[in-house]
C-alpha positions as CSV (number, residue, x, y, z in Angstrom):
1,X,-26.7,35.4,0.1
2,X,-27.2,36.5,3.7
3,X,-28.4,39.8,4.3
4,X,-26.5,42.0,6.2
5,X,-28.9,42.0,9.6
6,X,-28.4,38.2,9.0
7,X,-24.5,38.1,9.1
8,X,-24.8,40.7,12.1
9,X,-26.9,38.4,14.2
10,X,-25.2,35.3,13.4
11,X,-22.0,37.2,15.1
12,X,-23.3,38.1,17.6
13,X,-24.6,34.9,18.2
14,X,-21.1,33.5,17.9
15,X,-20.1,36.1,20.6
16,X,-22.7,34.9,22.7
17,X,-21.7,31.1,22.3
18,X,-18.6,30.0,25.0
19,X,-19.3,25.9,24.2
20,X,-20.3,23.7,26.5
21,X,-20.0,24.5,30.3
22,X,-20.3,21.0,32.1
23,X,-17.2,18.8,32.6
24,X,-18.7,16.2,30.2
25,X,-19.4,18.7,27.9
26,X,-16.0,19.9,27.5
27,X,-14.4,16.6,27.9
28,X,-16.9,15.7,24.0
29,X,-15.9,18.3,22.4
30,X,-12.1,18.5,23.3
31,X,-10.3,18.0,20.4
32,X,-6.5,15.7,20.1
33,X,-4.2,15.9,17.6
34,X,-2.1,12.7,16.5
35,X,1.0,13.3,14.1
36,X,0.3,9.3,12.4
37,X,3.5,7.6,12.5
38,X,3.2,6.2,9.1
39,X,2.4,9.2,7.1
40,X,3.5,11.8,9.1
41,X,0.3,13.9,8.7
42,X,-1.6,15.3,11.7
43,X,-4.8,14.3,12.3
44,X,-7.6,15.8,14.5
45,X,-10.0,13.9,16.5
46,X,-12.3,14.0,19.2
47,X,-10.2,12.2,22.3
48,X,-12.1,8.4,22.0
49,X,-12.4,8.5,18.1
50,X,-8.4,9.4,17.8
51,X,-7.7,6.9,19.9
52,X,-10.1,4.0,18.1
53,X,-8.5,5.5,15.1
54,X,-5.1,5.0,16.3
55,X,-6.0,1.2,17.5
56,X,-8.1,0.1,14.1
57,X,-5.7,1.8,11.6
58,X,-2.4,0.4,13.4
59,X,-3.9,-3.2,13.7
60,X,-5.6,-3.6,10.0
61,X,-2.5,-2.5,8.6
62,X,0.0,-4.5,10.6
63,X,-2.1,-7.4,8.9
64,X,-0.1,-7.1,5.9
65,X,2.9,-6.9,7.2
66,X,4.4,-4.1,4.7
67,X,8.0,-4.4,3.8
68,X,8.8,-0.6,2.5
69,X,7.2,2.7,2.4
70,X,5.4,2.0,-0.7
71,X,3.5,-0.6,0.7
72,X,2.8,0.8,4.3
73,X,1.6,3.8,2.3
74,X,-1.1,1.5,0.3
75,X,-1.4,-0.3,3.9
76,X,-2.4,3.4,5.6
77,X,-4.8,4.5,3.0
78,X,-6.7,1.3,2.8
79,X,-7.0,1.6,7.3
80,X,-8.4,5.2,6.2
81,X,-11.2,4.1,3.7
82,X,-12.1,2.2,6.0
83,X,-12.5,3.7,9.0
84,X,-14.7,6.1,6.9
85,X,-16.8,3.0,5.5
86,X,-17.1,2.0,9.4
87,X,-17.8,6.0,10.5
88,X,-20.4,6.1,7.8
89,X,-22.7,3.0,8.4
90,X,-22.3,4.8,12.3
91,X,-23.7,7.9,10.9
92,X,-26.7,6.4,9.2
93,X,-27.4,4.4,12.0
94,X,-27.1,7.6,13.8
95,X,-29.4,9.5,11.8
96,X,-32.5,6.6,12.5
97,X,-31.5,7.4,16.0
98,X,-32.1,11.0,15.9
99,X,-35.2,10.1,14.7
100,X,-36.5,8.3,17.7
101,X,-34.9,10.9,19.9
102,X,-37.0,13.7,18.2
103,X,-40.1,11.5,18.5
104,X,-41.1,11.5,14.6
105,X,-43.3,8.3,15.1
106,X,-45.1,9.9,18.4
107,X,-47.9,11.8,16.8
108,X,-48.6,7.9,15.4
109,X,-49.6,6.9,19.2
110,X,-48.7,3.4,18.6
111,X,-48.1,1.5,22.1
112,X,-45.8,-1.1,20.8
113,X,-42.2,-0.2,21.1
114,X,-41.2,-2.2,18.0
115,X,-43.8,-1.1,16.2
116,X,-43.2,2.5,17.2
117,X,-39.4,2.3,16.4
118,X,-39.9,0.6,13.4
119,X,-42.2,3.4,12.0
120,X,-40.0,5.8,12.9
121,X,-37.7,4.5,11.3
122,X,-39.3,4.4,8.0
123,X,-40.5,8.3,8.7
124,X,-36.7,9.5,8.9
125,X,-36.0,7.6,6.2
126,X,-38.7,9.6,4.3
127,X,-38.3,12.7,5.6
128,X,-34.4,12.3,4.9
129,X,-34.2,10.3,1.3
130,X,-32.1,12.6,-0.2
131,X,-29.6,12.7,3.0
132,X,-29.8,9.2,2.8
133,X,-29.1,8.6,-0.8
134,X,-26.3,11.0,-0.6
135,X,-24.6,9.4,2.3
136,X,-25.4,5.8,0.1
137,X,-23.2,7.1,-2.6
138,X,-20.5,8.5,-0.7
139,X,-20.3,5.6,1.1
140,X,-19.9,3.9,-2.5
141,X,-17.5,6.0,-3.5
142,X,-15.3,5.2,-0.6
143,X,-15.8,1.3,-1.1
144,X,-14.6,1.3,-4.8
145,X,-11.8,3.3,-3.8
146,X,-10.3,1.1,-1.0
147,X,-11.2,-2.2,-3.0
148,X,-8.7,-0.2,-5.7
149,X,-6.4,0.7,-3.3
150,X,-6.9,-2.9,-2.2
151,X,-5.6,-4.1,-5.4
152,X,-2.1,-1.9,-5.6
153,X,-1.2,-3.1,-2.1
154,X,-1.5,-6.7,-3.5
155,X,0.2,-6.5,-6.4
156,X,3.1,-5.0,-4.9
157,X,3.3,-7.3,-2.8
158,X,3.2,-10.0,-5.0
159,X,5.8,-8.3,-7.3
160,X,7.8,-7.8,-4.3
161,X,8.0,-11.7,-3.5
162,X,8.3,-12.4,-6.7
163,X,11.6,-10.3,-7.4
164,X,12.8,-11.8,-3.6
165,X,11.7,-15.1,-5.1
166,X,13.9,-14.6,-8.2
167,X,16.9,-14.1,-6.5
168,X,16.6,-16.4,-3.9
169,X,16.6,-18.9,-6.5
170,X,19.6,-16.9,-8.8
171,X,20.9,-17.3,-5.5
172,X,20.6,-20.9,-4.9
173,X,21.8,-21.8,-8.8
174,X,25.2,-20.2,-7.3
175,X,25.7,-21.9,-4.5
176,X,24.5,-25.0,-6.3
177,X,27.9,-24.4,-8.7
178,X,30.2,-23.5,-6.0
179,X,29.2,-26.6,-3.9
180,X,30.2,-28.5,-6.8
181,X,33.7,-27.5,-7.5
182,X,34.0,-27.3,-3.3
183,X,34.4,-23.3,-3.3
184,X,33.5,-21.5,-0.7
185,X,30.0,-19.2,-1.3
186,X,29.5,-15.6,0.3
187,X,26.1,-14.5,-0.4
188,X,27.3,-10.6,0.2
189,X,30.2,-10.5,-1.6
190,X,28.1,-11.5,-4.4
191,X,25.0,-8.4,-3.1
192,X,22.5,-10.7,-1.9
193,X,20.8,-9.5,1.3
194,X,20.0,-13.4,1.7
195,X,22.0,-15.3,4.9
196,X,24.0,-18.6,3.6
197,X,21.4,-20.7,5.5
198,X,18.3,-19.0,3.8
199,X,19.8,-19.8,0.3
200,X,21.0,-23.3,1.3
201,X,17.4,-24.4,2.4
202,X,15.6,-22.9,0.0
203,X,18.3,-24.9,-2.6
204,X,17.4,-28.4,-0.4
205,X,13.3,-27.3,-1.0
206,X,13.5,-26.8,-4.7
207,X,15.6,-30.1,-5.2
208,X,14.0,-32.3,-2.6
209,X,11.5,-33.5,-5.2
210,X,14.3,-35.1,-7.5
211,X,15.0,-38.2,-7.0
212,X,18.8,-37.8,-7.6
213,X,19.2,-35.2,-5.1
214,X,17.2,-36.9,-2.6
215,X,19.7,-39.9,-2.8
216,X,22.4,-37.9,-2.8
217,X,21.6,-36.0,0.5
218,X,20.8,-39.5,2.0
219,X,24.4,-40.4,1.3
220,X,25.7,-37.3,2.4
221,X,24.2,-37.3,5.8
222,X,25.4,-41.6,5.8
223,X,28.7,-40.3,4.8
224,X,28.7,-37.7,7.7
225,X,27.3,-40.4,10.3
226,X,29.9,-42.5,9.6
């Protein structure tokens, strides 16, 4: 616990403190605020991240093309792990970084630059092991949760084609009867969401590897020539 001469000086410190004072100071530490069209929530970043944000999360989830909200939600939070696997590899490079910019290696006097960055490397990594090794696992942590996230956006999608698939093709087996007896078929009066052309194509691919069908649409389109 902080001592009370502690907690004094520390706000008075704050007092003193007014941020940064040069223009590109202020413009690095101005903060945005983005209300995310697909989840509604706000979300507050530095000015370049929220915009790299905006661009990476919008693009990887447009890639797969999510029907409902169920999906797009799946869609959003596997953009979000992510981004944080991508922010922390940035961080640790970051952090070997730091350790060239505070000259850890220097007291080492070695001439060659590789040499020298490569040792300083190693000394931040020594220095910082347990930083490191905690920024490993929560890195890990984030990894195993968008591959499981990963996993529910897949398989709704694939139970979502499937259903689609299963009508289409209840679908089909009605046109099929009322093109036999010569009565007219409307897909909506029936509740499909599927157009008359949709249903009739996807009847001609499931049938065109019967020979009998095949045949008979030959002699249809003959029949239609002539």
């Amino acid at each position: 616990m902080p001592s009370e001469k502690q907690i004094a000086a520390n706000q008075a410190n704050a007092r003193k403190s007014t941020g940064p004072k040069s223009e590109a100071g202020k413009k690095r530490s101005a903060l945005n605020a983005l209300r995310h069209g697909l989840t509604g929530q706000v979300v507050v970043l530095p000015e370049e991240d929220l915009a790299a944000f905006k661009a990476f999360s919008t693009e990887l989830v447009a890639t797969f093309a999510p029907a409902d909200a169920h999906e797009r939600q799946l869609a959003q939070s596997y953009a979000s792990y992510q981004w944080r696997i991508n922010r922390a590899a940035a961080i640790e490079d970051n952090m070997f970084t730091l350790g060239l910019m505070e000259e850890i290696a220097e007291n080492l006097n070695l001439e060659h630059p590789e040499v020298h960055n490569a040792t300083s490397n190693a000394k931040t990594f020594r220095a910082d092991a347990a930083e490191f090794q905690r920024l490993c696992l929560y890195n890990q942590r984030l990894v195993n949760q968008a591959e499981k996230v990963l996993k529910q956006l897949k398989q709704a999608q694939a139970e979502r084609r499937q259903r689609l698939q299963d009508q289409l093709d209840e679908a089909a087996a009605i046109y099929a009867a009322h093109a036999a007896q010569a009565v007219a078929f409307d897909p909506a009066e029936i509740g499909f969401e599927f157009s008359l052309p949709q249903i009739v194509s996807h009847y001609r691919r499931k049938n065109l590897a019967d020979p009998r069908f095949l045949a008979e649409e030959i002699q249809r389109n003959h029949s239609t020539a002539a």
